[in-house]
C-alpha positions in Angstrom: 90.9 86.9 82.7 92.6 89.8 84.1 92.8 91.8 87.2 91.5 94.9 87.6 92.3 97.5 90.2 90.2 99.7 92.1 88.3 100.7 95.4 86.5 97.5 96.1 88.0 94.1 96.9 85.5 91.4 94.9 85.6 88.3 92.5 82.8 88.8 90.1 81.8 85.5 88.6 79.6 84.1 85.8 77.0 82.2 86.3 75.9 80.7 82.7 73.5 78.2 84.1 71.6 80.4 86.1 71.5 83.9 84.7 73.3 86.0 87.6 76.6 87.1 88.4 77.8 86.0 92.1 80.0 88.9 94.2 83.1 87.1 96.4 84.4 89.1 99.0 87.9 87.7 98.6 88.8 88.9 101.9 86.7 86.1 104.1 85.9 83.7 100.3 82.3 84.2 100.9 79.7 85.2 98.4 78.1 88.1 99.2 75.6 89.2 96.3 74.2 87.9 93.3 73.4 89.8 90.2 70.3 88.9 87.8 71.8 89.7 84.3 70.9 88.5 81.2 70.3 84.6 79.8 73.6 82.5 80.2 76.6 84.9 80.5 79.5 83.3 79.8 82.4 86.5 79.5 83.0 88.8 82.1 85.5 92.2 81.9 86.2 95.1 84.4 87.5 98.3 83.9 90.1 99.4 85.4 89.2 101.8 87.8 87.1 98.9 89.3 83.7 100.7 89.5 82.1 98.4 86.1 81.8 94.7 85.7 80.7 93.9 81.6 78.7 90.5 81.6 77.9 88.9 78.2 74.9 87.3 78.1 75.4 84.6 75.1 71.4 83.3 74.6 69.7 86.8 75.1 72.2 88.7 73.5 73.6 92.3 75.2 75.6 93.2 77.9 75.0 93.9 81.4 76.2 96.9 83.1 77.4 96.5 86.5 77.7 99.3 88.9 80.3 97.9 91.8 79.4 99.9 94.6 75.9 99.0 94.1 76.2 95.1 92.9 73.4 96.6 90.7 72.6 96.3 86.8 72.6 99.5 85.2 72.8 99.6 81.7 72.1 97.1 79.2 74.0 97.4 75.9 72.7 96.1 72.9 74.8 94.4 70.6 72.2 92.8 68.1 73.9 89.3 68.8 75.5 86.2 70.9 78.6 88.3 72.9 80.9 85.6 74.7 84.0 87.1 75.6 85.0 90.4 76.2 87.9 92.9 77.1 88.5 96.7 78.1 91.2 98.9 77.2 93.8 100.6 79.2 92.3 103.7 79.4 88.6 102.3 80.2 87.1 104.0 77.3 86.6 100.9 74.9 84.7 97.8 75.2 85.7 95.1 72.8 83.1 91.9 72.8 83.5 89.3 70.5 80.2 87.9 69.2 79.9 86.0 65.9 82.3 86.4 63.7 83.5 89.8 65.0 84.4 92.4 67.3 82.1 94.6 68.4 83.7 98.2 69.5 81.8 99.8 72.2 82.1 103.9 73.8 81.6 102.9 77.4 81.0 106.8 78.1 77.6 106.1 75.7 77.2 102.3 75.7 77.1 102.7 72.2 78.9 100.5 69.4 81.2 102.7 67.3 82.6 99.9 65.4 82.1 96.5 63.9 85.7 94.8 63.0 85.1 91.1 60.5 87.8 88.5 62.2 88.3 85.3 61.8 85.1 82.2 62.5 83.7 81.7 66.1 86.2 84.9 68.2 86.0 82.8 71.6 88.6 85.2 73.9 89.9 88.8 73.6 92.2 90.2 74.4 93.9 94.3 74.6 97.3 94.8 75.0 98.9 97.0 78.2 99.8 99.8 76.0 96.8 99.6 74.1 98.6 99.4 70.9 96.3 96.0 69.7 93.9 94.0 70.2 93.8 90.2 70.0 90.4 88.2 69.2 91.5 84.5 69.3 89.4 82.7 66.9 88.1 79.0 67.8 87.1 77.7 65.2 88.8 79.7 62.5 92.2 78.5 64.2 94.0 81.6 64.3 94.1 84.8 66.1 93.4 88.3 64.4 95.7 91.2 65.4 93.7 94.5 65.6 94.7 97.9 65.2 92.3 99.5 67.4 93.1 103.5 66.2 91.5 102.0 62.7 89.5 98.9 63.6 90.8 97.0 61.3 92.8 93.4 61.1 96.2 93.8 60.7 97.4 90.9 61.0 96.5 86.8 61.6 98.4 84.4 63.6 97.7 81.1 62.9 97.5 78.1 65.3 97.4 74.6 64.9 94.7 73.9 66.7 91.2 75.1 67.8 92.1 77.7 70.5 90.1 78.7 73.9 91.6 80.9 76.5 93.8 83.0 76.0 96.4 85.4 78.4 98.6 88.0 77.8 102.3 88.4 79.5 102.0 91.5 81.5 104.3 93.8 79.2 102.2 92.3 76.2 105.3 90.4 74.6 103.9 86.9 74.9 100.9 85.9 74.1 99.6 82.4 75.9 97.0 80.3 73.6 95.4 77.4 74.9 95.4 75.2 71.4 93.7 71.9 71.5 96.7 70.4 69.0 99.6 71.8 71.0 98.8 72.2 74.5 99.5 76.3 75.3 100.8 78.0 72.7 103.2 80.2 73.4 103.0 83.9 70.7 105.9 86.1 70.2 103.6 89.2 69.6 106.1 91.6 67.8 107.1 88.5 65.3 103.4 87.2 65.1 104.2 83.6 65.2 104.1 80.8 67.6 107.6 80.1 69.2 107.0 77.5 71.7 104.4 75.5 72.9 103.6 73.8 76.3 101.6 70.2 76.2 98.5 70.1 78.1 96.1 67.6 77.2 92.3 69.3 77.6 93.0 72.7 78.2 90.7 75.4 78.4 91.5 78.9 80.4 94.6 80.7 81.2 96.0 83.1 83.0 99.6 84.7 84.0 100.6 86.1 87.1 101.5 89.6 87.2 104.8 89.1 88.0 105.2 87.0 83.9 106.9 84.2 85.7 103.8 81.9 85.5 100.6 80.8 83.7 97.9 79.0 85.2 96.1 76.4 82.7 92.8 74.7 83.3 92.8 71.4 82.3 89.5 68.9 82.4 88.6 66.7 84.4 89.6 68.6 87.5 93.1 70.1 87.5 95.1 73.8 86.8 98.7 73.3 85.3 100.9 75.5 86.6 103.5 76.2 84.0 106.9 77.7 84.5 107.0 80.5 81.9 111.3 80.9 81.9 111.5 77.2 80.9 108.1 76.8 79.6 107.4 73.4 81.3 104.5 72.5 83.6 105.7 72.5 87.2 102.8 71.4 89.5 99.5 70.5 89.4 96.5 71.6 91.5 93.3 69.4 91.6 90.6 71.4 92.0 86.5 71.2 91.1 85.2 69.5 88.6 85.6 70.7 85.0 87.1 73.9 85.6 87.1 76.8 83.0 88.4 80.1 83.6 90.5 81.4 86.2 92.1 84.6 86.9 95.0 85.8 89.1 95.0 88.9 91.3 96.7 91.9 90.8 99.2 90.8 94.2 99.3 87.7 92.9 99.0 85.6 95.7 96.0 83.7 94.8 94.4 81.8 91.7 90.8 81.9 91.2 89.2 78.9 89.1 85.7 78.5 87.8 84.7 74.7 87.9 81.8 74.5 85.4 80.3 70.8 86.6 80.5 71.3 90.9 79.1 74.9 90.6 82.2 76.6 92.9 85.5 78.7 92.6 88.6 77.3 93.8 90.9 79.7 95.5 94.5 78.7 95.1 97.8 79.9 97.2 99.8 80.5 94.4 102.9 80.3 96.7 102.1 76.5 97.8 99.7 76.0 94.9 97.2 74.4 96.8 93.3 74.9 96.9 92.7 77.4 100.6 88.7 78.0 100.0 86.1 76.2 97.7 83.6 79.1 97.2 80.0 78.1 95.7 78.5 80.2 93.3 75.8 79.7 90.7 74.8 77.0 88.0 77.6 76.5 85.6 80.6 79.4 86.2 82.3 80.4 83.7 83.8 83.8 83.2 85.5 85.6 86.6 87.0 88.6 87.0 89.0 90.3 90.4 88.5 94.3 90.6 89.6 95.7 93.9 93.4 96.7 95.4 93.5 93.7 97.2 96.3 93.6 99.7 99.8 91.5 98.7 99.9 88.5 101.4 102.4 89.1 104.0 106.1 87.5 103.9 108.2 86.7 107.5 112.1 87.2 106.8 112.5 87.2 110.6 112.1 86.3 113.8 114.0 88.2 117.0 115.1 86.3 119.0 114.8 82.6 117.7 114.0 81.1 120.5 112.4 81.6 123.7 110.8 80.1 127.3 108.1 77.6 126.5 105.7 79.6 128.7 105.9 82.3 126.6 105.4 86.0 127.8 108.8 87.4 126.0 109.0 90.1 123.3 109.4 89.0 120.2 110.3 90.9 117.1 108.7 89.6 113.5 110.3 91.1 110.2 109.0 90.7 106.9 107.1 92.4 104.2 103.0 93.6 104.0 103.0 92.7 107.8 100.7 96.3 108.1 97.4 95.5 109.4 97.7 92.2 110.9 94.9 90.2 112.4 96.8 87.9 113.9 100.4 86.4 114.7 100.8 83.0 115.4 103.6 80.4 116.9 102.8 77.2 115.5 98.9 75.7 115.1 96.6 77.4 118.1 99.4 79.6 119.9 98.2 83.4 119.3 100.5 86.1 120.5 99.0 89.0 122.5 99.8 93.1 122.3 100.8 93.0 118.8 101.9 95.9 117.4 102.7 96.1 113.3 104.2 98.1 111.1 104.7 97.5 107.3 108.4 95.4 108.1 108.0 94.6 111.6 105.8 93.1 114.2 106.4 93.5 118.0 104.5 91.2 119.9 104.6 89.1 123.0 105.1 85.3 122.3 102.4 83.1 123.2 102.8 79.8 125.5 103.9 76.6 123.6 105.7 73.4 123.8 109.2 72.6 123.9 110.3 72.8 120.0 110.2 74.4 116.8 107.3 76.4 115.0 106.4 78.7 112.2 105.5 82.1 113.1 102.9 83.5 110.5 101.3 86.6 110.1 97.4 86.9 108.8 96.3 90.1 107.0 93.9 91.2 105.4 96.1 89.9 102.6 96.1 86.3 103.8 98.9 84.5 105.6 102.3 84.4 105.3 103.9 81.2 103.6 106.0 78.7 105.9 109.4 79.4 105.4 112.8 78.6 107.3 112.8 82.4 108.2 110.1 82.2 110.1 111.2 79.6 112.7 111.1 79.9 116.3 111.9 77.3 119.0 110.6 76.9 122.2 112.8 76.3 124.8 111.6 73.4 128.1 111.4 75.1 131.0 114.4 74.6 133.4 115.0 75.3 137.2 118.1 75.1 138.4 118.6 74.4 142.1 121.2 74.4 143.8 121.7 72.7 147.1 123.9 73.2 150.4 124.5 72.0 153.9 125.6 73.4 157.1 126.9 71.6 160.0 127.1 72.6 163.9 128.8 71.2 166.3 126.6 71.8 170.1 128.6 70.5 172.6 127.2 69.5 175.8 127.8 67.3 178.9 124.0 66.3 178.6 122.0 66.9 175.2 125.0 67.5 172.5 124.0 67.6 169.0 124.7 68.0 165.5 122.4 71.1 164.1 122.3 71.1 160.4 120.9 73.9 157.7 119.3 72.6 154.2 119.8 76.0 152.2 117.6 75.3 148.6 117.9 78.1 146.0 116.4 78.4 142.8 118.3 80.2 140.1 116.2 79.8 137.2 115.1 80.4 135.0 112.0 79.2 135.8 110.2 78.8 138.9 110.9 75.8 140.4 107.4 74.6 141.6 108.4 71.6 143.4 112.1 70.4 144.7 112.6 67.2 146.8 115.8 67.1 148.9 116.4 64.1 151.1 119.4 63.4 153.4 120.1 59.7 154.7 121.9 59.7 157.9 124.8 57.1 159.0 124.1 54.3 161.9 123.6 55.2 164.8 122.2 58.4 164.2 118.4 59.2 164.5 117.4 62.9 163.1 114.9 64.9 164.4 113.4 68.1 162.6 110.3 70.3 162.8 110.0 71.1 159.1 111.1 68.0 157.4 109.5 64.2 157.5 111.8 61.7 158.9 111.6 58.2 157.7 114.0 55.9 160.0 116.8 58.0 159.2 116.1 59.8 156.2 115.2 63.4 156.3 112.8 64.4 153.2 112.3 68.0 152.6 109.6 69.2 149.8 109.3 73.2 149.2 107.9 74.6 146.5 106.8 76.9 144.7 110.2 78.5 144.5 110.5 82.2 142.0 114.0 82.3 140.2 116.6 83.7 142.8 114.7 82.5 145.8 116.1 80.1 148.6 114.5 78.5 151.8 115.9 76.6 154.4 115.0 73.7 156.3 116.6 72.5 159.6 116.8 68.8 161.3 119.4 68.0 164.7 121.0 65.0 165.0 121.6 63.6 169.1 125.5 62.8 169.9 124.6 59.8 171.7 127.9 57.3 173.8 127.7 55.2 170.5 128.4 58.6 168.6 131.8 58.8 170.5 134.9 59.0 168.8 133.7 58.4 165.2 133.1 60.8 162.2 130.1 61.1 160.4 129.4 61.9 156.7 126.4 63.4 155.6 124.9 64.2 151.7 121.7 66.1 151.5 121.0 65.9 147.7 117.9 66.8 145.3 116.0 63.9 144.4 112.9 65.7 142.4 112.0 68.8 141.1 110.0 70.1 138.3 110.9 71.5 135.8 114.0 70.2 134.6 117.3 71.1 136.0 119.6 71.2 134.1 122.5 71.1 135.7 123.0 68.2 138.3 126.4 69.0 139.5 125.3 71.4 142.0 121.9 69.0 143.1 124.0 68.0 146.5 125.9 69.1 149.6 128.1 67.2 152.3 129.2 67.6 155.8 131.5 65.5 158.2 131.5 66.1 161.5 133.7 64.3 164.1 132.5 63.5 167.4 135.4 63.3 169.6 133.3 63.5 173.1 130.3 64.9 173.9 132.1 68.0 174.7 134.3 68.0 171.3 132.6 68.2 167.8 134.4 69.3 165.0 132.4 69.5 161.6 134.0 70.2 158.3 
């Protein structure tokens, strides 16, 4: 249950029931090739260039050969036996398959067995270490693990357990070694002392695997469920349901997802190991069991950043996205649905141009080829209403006249943003006895309504109406307010939403307006 590197991107999975080997491109979690082998392979192993895939075939006995680049069996090894499990050392020149009661030592330059090492009863797991210094074959039902020297191919040492063990994981500098042990849950193996030094209780286990960062393991327990256990404390910290009767599972070498085998529903669950939940159900064959991941599969992005953090709900503004892995990005979104446009990354940074939203917060996440960034509170960006604020004023002239004097007034609407005001309603009630008159505006009895719109930030318009200075109009002052009643969108600032003039009609001939 480790992660290979290579060329190729792929999760290579065991289809006991069926006899074939199904190809996940782990990029889109689609299956895209299946492999006849051999009669009910169970253990899978990569090497770690990526270019072979080792499948055991348990009922008709040898091992498959699987060129990557091709998806295509090439060899068949014979190993005069049941192999199950299997493991390849770190410089890709030794195949160790358990079978029986042994290990089976195979040159992959010849496909020949070059060695035949007596452990302990039923080897179910193996296991090399990073340096290549030993190898482990974890031994059900013998209940214990044999510690091989592999420059003599012999036992060295034997661990015992309490238990009948089944999968098995080593930490990634080969210190720890993680047993699942049907009497303690996962044992946890100090590898230089040889003994068991703690143990983690999982009732049912079956597969493990630790992420490449040695923080955490990932246990599959039946019916339906991978503990996640917190390797610092060594305490189980979450649980993920995922198919049915799940058996192996690996991690990838960026370690951003989990990939379980679930025996009884036939499919692989895919698992975020940031939010440990299931993203992708893939199906495979009859009864999966053994997976591997060969490929340098791209870390999944991270946002640390977002400049600025905040922004015009209709969108359109540069924005500036930090993080990590950001190189190759398929897409940048603000919150569910909102794409930005002209995106332009780098490995830290994305510049792109903010998409429309609604007023608020979101996340902005990046997609790569390496998935998509986690939600975080670095990533939050709010979008900000829309707001027009328009400011209103009012001009007053006096005409005198012995016949025909009037009061000419000048409604001056301006818009300074930041939006454009698409619609602004001013009205202006007149005193008794005065009856306006006005080629742009409605009159209703004597209220003046003036509608303009649309209006771009820093625009203004007028709009006239007169006012006849009538014998009733004679010697009395007269206040008028012209004041916004309606606009959209918002303004925001109300205090400047109205205008007034007096003007005093002394006589016909004498109009002062203030």
């Amino acid at each position: 249950t480790s992660a290979a590197t290579g060329p190729a991107a792929a999760a290579y999975v065991a289809n006991s029931g069926s006899g074939t080997v199904s190809v996940i491109d782990t990029a889109t979690n689609t299956t895209t090739a299946s492999i006849v082998v051999g009669g009910a392979p169970y253990g899978l192993a990569a090497n770690h260039a990526g270019t072979r895939v080792y499948a055991a075939n348990y009922q008709s006995g040898g091992i498959s050969v699987i060129d990557t680049a091709t998806n295509a069996v090439t060899a068949t090894v014979s190993t005069a036996g049941a192999p199950f499990a299997m493991a390849v050392d770190p410089a890709d020149t030794r195949l160790y398959v358990a079978q029986g009661n042994t290990v089976l030592v195979i040159d992959t330059a010849t496909n020949a067995a070059v060695a035949t090492v007596a452990v302990g009863t039923n080897p179910i797991a193996v296991l090399v270490a990073p340096d290549g210094a030993h190898v482990y074959a974890v031994n059900n039902a013998g209940h214990s693990v044999s510690v091989i020297d592999p420059a003599s191919n012999l036992v060295g040492s034997t661990i015992a357990l309490a238990g009948s063990p089944d999968g098995a994981a080593l930490s990634p500098d080969g210190a720890h070694l993680y047993v699942v042990d049907n009497a303690t849950g996962l044992a946890v193996i100090d590898t230089a002392g040889g003994a068991v030094t703690a143990s983690v209780p999982i009732a049912e286990g079956s597969g493990v695997a630790v992420n490449p960062a040695g923080t955490k393991a990932y246990v599959t327990a039946f019916p339906a469920a991978v503990k996640v256990v917190d390797l610092a404390t060594n305490t189980v910290t979450d649980t993920v349901d995922v198919g049915s009767y799940p058996a192996n599972l690996t991690v990838h070498a960026a370690g951003g997802y989990v990939y379980t085998t679930n025996t009884a529903s036939a499919d692989v669950s895919v698992i975020d190991a940031v939010t440990n939940t299931v993203v992708a159900t893939v199906p495979v064959g009859s009864v999966p069991y053994g997976i591997v991941v060969i490929g340098i599969l791209r870390p999944r992005p991270a946002v640390t950043a977002v400049t600025p953090a905040n922004g015009p709900a209709a969108g359109g503004n540069q924005v500036t996205v930090t993080g990590t892995d950001l190189a190759g990005a398929t897409a940048v979104t603000f919150g569910a649905g909102h794409t930005a446009t002209a995106v332009s990354c780098t490995a830290t940074s994305c510049i792109v141009t903010a998409p429309a939203g609604v007023a608020g917060g979101v996340d902005v996440q990046v997609t790569t080829p390496g998935g998509t960034s986690p939600v975080t509170a670095a990533d939050r960006y709010t979008y900000i209403a829309a707001t027009a604020d328009v400011t209103v004023t009012l001009a007053a002239t006096g005409v005198p006249a012995l016949l025909g004097a009037h009061i000419d007034y000048t409604l001056t609407i301006t818009n300074t943003g930041p939006a454009t005001a698409t619609s602004v309603t001013v009205t202006a009630p007149l005193p008794a006895p005065l009856s306006p008159t006005s080629r742009d505006c409605p009159i209703t009895g004597r209220t003046v309504t003036c509608t303009v719109g649309p209006l771009a930030n820093g625009a203004s318009t007028t709009r006239a109406f007169t006012v006849p200075v009538g014998l009733l109009s004679i010697n009395t002052a007269f206040a008028v307010t012209a004041s916004r009643t309606a606009s959209t969108p918002t303004d925001p600032n109300p205090a400047n939403n109205a205008a007034t003039r007096t003007c005093l009609v002394v006589t016909s001939l004498l109009i002062n307006c203030s």
